[in-house]
PQR file with spaces between the fields and no chain letter, atoms N, CA, C, O and H, PARSE charges and radii, in Angstrom:
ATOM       1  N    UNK     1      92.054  115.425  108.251 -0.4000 1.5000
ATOM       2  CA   UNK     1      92.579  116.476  109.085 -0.0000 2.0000
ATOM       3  C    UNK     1      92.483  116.018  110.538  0.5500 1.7000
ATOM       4  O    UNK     1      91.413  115.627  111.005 -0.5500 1.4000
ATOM       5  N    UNK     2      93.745  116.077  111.334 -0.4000 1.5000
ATOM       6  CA   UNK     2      93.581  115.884  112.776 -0.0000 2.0000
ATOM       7  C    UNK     2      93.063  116.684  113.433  0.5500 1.7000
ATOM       8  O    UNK     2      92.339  117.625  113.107 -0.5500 1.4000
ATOM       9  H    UNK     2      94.614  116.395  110.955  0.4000 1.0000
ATOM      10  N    UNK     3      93.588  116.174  114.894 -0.4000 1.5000
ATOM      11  CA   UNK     3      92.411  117.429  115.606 -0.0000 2.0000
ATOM      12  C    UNK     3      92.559  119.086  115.853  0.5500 1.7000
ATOM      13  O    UNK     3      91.790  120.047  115.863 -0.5500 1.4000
ATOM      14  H    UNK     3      94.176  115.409  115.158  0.4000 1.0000
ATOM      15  N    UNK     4      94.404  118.793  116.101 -0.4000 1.5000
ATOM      16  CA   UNK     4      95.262  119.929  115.793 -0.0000 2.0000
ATOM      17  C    UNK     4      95.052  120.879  114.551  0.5500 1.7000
ATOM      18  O    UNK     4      94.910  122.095  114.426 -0.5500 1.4000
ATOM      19  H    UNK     4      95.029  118.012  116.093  0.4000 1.0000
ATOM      20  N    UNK     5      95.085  120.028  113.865 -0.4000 1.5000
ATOM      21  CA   UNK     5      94.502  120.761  112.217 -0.0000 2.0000
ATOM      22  C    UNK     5      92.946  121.619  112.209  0.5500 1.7000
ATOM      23  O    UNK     5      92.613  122.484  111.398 -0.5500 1.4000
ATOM      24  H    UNK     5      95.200  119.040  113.967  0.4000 1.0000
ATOM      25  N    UNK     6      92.482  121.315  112.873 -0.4000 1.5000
ATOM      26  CA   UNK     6      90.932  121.511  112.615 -0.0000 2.0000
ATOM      27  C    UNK     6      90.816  122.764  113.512  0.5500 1.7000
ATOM      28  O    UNK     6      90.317  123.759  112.987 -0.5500 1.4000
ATOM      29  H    UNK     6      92.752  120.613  113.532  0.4000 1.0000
ATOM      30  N    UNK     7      91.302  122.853  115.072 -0.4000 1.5000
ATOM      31  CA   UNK     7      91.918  123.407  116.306 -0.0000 2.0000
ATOM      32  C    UNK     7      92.323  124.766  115.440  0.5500 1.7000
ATOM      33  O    UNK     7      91.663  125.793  115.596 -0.5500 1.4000
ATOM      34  H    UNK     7      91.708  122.045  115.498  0.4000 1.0000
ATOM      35  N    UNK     8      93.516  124.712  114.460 -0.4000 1.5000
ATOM      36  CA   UNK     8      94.210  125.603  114.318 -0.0000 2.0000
ATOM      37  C    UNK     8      93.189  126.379  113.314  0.5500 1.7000
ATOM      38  O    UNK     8      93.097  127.580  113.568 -0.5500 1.4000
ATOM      39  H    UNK     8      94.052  123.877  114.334  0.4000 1.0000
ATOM      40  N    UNK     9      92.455  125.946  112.292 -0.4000 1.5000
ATOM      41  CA   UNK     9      92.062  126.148  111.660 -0.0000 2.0000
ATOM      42  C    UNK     9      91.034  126.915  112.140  0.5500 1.7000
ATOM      43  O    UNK     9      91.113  128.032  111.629 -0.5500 1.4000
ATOM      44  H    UNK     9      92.530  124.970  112.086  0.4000 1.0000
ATOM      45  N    UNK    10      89.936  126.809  113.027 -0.4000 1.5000
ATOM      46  CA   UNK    10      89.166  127.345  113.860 -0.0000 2.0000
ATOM      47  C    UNK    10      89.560  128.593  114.409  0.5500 1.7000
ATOM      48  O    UNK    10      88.896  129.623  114.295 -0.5500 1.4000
ATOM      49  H    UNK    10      89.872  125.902  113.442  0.4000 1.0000
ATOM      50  N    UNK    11      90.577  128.502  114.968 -0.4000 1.5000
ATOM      51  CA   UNK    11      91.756  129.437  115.769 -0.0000 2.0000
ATOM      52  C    UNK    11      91.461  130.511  114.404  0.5500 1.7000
ATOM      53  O    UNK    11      90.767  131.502  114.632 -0.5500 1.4000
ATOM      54  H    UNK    11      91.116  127.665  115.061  0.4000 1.0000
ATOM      55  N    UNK    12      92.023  130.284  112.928 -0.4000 1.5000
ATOM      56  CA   UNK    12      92.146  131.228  111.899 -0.0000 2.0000
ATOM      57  C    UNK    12      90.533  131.903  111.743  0.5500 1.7000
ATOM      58  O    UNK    12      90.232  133.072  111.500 -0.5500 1.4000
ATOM      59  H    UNK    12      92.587  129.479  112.743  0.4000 1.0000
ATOM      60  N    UNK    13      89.821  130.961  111.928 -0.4000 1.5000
ATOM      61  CA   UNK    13      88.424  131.484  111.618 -0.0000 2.0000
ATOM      62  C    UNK    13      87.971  132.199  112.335  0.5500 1.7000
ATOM      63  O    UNK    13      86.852  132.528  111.942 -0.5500 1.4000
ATOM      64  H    UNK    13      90.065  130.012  112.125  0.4000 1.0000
ATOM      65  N    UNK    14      88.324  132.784  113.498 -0.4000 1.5000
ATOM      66  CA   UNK    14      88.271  133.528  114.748 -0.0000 2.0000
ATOM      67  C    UNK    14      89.055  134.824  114.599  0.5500 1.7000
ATOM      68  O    UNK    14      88.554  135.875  114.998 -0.5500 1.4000
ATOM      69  H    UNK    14      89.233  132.517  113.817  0.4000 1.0000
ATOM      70  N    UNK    15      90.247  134.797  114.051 -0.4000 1.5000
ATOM      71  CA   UNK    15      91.166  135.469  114.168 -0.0000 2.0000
ATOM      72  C    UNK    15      90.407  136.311  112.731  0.5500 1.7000
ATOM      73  O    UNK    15      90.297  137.533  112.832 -0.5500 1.4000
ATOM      74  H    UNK    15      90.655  133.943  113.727  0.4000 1.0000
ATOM      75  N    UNK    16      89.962  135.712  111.581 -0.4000 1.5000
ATOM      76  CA   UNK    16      89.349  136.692  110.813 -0.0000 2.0000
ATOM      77  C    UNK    16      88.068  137.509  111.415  0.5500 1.7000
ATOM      78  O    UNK    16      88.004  138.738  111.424 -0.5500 1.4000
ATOM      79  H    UNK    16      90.051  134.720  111.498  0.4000 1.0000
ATOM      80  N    UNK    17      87.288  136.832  111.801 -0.4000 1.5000
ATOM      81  CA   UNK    17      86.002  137.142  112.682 -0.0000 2.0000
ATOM      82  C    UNK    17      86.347  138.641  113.373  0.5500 1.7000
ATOM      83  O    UNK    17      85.665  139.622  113.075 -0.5500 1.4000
ATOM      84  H    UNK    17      87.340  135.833  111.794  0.4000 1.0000
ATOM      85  N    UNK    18      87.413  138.721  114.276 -0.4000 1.5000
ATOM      86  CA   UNK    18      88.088  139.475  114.903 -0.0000 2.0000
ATOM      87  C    UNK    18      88.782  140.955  114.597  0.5500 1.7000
ATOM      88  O    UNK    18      88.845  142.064  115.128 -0.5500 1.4000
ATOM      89  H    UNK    18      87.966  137.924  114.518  0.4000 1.0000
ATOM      90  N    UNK    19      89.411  140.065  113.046 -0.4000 1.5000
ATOM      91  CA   UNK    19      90.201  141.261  111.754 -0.0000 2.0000
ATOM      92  C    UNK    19      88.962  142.174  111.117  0.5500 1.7000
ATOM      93  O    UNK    19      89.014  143.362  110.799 -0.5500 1.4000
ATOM      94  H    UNK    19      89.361  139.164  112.615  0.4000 1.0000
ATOM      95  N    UNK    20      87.657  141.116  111.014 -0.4000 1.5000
ATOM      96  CA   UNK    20      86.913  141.959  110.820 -0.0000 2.0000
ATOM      97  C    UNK    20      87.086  141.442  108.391  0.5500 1.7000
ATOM      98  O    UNK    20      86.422  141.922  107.472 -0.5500 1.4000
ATOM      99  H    UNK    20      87.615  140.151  111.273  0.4000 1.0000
ATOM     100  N    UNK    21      87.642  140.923  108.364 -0.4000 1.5000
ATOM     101  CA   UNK    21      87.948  140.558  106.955 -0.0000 2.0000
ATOM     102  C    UNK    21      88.643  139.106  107.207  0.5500 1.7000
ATOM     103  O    UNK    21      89.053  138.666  108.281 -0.5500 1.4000
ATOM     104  H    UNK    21      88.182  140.533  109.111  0.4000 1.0000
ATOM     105  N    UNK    22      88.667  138.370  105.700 -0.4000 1.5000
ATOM     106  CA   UNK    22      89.143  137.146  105.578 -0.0000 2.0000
ATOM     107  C    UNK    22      90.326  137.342  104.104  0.5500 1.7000
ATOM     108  O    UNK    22      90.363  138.162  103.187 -0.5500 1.4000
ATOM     109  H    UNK    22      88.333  138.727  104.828  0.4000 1.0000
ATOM     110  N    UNK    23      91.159  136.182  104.455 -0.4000 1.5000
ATOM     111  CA   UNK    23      91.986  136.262  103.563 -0.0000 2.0000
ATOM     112  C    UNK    23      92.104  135.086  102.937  0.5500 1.7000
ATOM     113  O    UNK    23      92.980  134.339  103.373 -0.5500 1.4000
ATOM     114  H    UNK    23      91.129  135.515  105.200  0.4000 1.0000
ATOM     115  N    UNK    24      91.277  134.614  101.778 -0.4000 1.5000
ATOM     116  CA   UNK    24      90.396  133.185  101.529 -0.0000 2.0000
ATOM     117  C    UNK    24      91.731  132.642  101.191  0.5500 1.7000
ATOM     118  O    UNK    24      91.963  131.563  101.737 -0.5500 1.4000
ATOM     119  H    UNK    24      90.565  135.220  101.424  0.4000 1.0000
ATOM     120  N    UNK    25      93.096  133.324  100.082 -0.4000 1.5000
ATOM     121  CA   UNK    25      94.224  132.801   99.278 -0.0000 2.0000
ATOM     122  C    UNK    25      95.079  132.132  100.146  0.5500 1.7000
ATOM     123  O    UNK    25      95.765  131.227   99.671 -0.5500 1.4000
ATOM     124  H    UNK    25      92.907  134.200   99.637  0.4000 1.0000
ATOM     125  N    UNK    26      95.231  132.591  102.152 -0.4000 1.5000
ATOM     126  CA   UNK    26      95.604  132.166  103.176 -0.0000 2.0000
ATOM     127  C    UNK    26      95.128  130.479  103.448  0.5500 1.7000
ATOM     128  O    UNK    26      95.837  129.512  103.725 -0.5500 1.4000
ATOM     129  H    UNK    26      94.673  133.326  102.538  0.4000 1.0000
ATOM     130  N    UNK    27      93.621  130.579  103.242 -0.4000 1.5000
ATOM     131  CA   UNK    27      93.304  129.072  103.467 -0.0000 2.0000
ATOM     132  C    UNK    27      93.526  128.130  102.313  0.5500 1.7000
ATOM     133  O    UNK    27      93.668  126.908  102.359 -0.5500 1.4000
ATOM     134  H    UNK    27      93.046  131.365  103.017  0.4000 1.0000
ATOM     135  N    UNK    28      93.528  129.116  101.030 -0.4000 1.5000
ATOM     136  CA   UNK    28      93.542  127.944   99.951 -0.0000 2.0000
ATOM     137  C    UNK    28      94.993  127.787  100.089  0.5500 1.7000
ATOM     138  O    UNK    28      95.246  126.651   99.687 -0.5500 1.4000
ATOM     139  H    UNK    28      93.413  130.108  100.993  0.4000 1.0000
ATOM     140  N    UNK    29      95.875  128.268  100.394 -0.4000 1.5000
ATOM     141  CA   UNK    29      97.806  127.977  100.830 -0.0000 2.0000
ATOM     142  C    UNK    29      97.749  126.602  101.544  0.5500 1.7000
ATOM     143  O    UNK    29      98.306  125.521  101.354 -0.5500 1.4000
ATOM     144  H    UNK    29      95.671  129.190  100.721  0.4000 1.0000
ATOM     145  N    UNK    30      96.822  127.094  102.470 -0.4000 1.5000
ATOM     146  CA   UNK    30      97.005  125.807  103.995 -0.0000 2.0000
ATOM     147  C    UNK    30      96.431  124.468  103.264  0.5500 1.7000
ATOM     148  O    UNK    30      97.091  123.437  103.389 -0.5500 1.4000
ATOM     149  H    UNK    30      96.370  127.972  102.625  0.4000 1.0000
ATOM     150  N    UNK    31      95.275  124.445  102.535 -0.4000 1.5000
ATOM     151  CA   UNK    31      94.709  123.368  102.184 -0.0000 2.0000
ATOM     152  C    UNK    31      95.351  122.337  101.375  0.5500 1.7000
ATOM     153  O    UNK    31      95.316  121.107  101.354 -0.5500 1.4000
ATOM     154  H    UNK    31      94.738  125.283  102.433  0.4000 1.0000
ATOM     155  N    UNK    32      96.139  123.540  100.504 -0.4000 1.5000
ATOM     156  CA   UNK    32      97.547  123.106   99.630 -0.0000 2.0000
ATOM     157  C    UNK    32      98.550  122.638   99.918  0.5500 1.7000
ATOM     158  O    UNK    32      98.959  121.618   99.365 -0.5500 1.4000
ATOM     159  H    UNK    32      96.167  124.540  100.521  0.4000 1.0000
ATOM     160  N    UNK    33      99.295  123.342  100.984 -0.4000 1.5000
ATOM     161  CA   UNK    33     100.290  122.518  101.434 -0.0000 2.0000
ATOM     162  C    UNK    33      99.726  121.042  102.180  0.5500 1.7000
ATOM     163  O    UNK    33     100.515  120.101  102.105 -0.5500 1.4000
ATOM     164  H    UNK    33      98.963  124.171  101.434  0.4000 1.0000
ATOM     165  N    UNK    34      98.504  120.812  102.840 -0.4000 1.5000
ATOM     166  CA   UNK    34      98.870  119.979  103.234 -0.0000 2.0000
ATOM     167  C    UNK    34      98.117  118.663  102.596  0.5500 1.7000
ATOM     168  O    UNK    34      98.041  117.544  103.104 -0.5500 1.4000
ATOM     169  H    UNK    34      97.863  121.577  102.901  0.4000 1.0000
ATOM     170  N    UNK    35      97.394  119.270  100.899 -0.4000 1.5000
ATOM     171  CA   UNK    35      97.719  117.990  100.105 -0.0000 2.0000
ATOM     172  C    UNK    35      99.111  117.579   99.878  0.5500 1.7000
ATOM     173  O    UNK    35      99.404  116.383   99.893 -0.5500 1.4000
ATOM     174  H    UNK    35      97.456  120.179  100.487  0.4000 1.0000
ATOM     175  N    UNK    36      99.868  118.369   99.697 -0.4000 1.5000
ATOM     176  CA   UNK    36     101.435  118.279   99.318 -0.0000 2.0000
ATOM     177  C    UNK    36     101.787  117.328  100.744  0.5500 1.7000
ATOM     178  O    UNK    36     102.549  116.377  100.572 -0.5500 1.4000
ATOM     179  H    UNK    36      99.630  119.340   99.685  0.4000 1.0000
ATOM     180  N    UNK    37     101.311  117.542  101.969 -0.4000 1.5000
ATOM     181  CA   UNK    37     102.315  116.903  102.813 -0.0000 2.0000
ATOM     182  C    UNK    37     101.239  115.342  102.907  0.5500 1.7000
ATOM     183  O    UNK    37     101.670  114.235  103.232 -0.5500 1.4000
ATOM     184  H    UNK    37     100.691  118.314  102.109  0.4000 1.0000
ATOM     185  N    UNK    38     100.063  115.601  102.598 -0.4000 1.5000
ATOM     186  CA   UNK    38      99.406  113.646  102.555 -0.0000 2.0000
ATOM     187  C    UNK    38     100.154  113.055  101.675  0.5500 1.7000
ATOM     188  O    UNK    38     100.759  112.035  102.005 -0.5500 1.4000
ATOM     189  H    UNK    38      99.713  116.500  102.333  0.4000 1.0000
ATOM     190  N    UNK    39     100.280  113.657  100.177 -0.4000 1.5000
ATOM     191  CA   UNK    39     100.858  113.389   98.925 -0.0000 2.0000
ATOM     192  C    UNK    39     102.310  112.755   99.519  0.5500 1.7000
ATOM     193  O    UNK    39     102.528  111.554   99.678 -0.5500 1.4000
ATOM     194  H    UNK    39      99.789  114.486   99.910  0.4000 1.0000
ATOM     195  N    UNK    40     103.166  113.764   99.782 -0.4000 1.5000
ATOM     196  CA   UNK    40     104.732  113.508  100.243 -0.0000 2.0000
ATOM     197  C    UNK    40     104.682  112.072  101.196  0.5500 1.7000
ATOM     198  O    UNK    40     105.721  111.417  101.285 -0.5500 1.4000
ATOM     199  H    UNK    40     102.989  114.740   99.653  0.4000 1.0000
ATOM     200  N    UNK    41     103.563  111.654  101.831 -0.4000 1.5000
ATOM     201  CA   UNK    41     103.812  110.799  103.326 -0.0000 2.0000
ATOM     202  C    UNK    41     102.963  109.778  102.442  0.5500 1.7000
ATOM     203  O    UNK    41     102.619  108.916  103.251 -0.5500 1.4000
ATOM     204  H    UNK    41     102.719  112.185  101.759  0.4000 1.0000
ATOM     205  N    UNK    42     102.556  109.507  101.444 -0.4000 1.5000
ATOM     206  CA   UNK    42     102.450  108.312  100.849 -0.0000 2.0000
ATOM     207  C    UNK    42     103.289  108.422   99.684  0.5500 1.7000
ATOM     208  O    UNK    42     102.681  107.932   98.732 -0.5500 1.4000
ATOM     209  H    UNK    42     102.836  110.207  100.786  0.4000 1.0000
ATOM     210  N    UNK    43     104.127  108.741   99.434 -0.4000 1.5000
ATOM     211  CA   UNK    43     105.239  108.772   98.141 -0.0000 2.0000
ATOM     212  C    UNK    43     106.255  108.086   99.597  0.5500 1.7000
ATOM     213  O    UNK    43     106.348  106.865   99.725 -0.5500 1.4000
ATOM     214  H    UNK    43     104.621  109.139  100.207  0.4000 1.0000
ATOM     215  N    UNK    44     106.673  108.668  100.201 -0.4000 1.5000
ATOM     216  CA   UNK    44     107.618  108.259  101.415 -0.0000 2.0000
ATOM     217  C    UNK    44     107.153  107.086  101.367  0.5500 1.7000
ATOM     218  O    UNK    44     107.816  106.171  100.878 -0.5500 1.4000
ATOM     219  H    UNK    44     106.597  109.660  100.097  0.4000 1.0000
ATOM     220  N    UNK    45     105.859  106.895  101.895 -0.4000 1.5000
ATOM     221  CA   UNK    45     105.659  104.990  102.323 -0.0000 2.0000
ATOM     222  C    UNK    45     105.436  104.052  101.418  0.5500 1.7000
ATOM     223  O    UNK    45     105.125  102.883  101.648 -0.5500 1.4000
ATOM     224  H    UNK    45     105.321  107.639  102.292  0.4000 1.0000
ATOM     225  N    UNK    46     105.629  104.673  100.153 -0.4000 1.5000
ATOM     226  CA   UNK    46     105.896  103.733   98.943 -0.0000 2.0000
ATOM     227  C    UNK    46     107.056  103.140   98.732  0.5500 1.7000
ATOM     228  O    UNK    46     107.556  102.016   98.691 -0.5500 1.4000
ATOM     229  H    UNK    46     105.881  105.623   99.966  0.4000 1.0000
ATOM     230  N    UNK    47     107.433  104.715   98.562 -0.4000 1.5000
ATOM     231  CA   UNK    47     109.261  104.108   98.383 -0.0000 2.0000
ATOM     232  C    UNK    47     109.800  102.897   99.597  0.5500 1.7000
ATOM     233  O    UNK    47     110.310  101.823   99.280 -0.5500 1.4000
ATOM     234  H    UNK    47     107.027  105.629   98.595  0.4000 1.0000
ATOM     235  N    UNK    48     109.554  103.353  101.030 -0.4000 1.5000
ATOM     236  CA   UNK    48     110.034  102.823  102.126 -0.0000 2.0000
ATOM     237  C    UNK    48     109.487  101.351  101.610  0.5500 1.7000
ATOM     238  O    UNK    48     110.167  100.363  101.889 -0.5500 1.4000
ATOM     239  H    UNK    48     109.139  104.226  101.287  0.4000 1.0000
ATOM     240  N    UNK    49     108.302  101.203  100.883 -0.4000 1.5000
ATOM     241  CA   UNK    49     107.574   99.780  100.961 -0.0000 2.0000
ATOM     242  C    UNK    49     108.561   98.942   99.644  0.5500 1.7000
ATOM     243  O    UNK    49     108.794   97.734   99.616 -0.5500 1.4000
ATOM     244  H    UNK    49     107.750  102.005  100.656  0.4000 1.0000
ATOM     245  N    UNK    50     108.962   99.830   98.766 -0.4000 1.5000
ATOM     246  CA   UNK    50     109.565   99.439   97.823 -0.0000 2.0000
ATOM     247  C    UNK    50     111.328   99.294   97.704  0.5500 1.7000
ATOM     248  O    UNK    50     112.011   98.775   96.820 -0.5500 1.4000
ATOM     249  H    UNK    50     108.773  100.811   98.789  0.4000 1.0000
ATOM     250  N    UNK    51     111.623   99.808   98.658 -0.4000 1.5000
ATOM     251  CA   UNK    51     112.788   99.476   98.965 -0.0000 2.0000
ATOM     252  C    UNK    51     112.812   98.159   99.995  0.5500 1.7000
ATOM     253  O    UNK    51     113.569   97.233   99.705 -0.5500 1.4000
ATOM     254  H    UNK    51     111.069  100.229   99.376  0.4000 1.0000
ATOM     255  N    UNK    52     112.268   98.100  100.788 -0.4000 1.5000
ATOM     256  CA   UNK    52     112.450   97.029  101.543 -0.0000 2.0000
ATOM     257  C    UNK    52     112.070   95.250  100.591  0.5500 1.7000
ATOM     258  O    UNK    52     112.620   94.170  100.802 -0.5500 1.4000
ATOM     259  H    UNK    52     111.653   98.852  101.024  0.4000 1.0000
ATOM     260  N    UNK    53     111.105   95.538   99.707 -0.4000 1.5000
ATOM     261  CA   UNK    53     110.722   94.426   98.679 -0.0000 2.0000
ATOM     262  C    UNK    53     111.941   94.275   98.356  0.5500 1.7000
ATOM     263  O    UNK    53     112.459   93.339   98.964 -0.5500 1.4000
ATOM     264  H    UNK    53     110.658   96.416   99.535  0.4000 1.0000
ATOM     265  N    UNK    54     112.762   94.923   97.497 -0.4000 1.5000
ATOM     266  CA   UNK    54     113.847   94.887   96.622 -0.0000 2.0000
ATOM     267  C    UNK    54     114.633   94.523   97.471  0.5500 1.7000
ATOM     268  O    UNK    54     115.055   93.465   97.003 -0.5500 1.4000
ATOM     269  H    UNK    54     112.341   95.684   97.003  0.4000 1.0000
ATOM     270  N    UNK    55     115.334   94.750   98.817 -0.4000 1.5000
ATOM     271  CA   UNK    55     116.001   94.477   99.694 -0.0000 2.0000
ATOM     272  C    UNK    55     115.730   92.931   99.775  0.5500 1.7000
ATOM     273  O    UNK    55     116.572   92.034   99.812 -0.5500 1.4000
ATOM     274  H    UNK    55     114.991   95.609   99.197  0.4000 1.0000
ATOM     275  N    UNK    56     114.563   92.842   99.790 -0.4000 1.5000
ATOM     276  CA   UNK    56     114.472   91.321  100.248 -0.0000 2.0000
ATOM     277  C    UNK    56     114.640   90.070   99.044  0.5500 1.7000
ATOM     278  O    UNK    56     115.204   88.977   99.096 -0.5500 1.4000
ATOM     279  H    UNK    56     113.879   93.570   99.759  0.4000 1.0000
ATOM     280  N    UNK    57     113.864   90.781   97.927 -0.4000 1.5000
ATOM     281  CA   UNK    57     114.486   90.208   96.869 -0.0000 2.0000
ATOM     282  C    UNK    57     115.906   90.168   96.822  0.5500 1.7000
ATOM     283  O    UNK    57     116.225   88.983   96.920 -0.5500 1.4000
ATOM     284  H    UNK    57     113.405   91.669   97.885  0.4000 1.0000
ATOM     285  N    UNK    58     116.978   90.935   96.711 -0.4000 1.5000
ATOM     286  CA   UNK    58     117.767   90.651   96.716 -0.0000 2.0000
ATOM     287  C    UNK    58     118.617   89.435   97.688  0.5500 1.7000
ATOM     288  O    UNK    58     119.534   88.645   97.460 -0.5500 1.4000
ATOM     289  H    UNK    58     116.719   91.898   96.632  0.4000 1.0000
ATOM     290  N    UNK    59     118.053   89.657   98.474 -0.4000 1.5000
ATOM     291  CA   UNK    59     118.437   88.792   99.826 -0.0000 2.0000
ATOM     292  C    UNK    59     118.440   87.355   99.235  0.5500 1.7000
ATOM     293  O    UNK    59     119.419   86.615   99.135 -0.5500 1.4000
ATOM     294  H    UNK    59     117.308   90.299   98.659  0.4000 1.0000
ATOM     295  N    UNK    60     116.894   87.049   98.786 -0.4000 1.5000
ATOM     296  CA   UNK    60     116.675   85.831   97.703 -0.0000 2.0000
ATOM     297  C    UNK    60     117.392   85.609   97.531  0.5500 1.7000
ATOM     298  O    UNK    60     118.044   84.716   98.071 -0.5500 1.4000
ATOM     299  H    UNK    60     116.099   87.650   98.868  0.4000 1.0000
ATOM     300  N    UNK    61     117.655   86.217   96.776 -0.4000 1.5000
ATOM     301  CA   UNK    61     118.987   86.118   95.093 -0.0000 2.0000
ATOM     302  C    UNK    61     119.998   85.852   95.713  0.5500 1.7000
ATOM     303  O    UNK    61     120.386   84.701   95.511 -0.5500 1.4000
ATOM     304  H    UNK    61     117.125   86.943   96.337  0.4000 1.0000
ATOM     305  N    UNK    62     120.757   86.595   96.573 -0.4000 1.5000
ATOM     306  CA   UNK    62     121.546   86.419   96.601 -0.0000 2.0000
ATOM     307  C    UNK    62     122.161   85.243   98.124  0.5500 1.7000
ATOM     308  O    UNK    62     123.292   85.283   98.607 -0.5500 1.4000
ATOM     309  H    UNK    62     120.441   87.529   96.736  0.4000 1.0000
ATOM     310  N    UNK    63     121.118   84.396   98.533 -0.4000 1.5000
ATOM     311  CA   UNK    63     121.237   83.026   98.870 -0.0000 2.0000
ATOM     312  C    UNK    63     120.992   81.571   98.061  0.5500 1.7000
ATOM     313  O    UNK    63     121.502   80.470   98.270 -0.5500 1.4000
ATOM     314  H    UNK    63     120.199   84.364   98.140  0.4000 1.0000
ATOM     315  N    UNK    64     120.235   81.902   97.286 -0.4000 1.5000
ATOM     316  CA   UNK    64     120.150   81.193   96.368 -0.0000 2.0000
ATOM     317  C    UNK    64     121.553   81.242   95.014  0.5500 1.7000
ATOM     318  O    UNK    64     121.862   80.199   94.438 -0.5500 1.4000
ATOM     319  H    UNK    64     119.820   82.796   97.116  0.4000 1.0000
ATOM     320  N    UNK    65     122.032   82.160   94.789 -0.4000 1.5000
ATOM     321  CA   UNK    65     123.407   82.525   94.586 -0.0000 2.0000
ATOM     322  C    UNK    65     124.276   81.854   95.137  0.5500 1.7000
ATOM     323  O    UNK    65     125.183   81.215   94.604 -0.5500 1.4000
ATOM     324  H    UNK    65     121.781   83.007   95.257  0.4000 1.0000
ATOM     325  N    UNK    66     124.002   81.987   96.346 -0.4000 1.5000
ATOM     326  CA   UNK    66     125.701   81.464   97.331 -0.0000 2.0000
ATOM     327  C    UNK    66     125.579   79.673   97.674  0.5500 1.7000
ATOM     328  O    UNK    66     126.547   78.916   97.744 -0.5500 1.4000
ATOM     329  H    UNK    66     123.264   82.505   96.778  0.4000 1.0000
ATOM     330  N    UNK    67     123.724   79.176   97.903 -0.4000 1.5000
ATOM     331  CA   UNK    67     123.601   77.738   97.208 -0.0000 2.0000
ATOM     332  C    UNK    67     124.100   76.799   96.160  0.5500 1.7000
ATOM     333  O    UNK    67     124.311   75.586   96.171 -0.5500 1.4000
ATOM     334  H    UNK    67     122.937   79.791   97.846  0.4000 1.0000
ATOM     335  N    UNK    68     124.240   77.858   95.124 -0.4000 1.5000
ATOM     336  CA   UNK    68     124.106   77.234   93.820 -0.0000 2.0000
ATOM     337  C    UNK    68     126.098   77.735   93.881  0.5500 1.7000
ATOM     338  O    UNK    68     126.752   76.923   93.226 -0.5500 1.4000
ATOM     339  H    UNK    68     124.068   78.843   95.115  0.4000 1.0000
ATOM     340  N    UNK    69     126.543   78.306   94.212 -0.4000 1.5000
ATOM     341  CA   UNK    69     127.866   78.354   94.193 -0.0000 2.0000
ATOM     342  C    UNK    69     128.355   77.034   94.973  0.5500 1.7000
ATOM     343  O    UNK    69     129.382   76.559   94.486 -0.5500 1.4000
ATOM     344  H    UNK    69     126.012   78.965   94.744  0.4000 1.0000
ATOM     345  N    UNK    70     127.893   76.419   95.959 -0.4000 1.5000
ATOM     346  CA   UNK    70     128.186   75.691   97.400 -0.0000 2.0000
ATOM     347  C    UNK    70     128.367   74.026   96.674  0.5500 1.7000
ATOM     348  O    UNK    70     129.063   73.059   96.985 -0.5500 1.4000
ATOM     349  H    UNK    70     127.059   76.805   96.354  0.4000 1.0000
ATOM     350  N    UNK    71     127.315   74.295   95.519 -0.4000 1.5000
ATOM     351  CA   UNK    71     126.794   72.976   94.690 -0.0000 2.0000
ATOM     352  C    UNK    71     128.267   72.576   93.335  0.5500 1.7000
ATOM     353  O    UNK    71     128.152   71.625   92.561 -0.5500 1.4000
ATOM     354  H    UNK    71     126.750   75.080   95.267  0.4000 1.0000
């Protein structure tokens, strides 16, 4: 969690303090979404990592292709 995260989060813990009640299903939402968004931002930098491999493989291939045509 950044610092913003922690900031805001504090901010909520105040704001119940204040309400005078807590709304625990509110934090277990937040905690949730933002496994979903660590989750999402290493699925993203997989793919990104795995597309660029394949990209380059191909690249291989397909000079070694245009070699072996040249021959």
């Amino acid at each position: 969690m950044n610092t913003s995260e922690s900031k805001i989060r504090d901010l909520l813990e105040k704001l119940f303090q204040d309400a005078g009640y807590t709304v625990p299903e509110l934090l277990e939402y937040i905690e949730k979404l933002e496994r979903e968004r660590d989750q999402t931002a290493l699925l993203i930098r997989k793919m990104k990592l795995d597309s660029v491999r394949k990209a380059s493989t191909e690249a291989g291939m397909n000079s070694r292709l245009k070699e072996a045509l040249r021959e």
